[in-house]
C-alpha positions in Angstrom: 5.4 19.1 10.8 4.1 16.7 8.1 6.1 15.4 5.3 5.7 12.8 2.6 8.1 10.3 2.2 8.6 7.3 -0.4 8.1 4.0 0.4 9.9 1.6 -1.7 8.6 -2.3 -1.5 10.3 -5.2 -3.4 8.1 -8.5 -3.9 11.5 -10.9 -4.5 11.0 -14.1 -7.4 6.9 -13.9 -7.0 5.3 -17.0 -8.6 4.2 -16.7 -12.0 0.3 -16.0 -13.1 0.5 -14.0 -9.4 -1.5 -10.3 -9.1 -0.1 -8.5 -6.8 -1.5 -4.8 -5.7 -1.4 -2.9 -2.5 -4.6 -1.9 -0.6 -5.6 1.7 -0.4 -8.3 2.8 2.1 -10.2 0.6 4.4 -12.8 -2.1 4.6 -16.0 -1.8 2.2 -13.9 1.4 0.3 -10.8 -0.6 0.1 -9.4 -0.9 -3.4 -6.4 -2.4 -5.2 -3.9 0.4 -6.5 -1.1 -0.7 -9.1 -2.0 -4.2 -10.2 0.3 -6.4 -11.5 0.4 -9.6 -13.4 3.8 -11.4 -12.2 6.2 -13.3 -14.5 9.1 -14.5 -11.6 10.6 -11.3 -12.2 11.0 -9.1 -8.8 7.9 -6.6 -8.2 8.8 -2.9 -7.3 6.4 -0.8 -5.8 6.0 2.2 -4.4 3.7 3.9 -2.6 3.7 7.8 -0.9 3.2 8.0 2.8 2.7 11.3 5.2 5.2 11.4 7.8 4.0 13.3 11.2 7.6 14.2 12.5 6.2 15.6 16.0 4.8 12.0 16.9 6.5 9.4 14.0 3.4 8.5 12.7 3.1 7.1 9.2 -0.3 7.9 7.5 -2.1 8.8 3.9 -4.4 6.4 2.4 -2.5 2.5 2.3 -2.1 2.9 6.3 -4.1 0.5 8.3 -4.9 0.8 11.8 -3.9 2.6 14.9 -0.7 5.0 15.8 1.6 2.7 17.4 0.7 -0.5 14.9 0.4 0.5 11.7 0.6 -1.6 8.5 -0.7 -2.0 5.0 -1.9 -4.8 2.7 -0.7 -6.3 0.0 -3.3 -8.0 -2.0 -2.5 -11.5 -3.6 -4.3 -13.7 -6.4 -3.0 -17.0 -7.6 -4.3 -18.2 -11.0 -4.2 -22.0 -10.3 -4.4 -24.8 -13.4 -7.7 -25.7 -13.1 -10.8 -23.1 -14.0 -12.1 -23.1 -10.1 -8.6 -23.3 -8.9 -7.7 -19.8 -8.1 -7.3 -18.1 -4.8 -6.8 -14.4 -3.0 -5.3 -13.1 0.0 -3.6 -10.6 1.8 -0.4 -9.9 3.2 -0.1 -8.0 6.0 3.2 -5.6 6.5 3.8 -3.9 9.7 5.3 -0.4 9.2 7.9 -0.7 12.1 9.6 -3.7 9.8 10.7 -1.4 7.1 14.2 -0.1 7.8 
């Protein structure tokens, strides 16, 4: 049985001139869903995952990786002061750390 569940994600006091976005799909077709420019104010996001009851397995299209170690992305830009001063990451959340 497969069901879809809400998963809720709060980004607590980001800095300000922050984008933050998760990652949907994988590798050269990965792309950022739900941009947002930050201010300091929290970040609320949330994103829709399929639940596979028989086996607990968390899927749909921001999962990453295999069965037993799934986890999605966050993606992160910082505008720095200067013009060449920016930069970009990612933040990697483990599934089995959500309560």
């Amino acid at each position: 049985m497969t069901d879809s569940v809400a998963v809720r994600l709060r980004v607590l006091a980001p800095p300000h001139n922050s984008v933050y976005a998760p990652q949907k799909g994988k590798a050269d077709q990965a792309v950022r869903e739900f941009a947002v420019n930050t201010d300091g104010s929290d970040l609320v996001f949330e994103l829709r995952m399929t639940v596979n009851q028989v086996k607990t397995n968390f899927g749909g299209p921001f999962a990453q990786y295999l069965l037993n170690d799934r986890f999605f992305y966050f993606s992160v830009s910082i505008q720095g002061r200067g013009k060449d001063s920016s930069s970009r990451g990612r933040i990697k959340v483990p599934v089995y750390m959500m309560p």
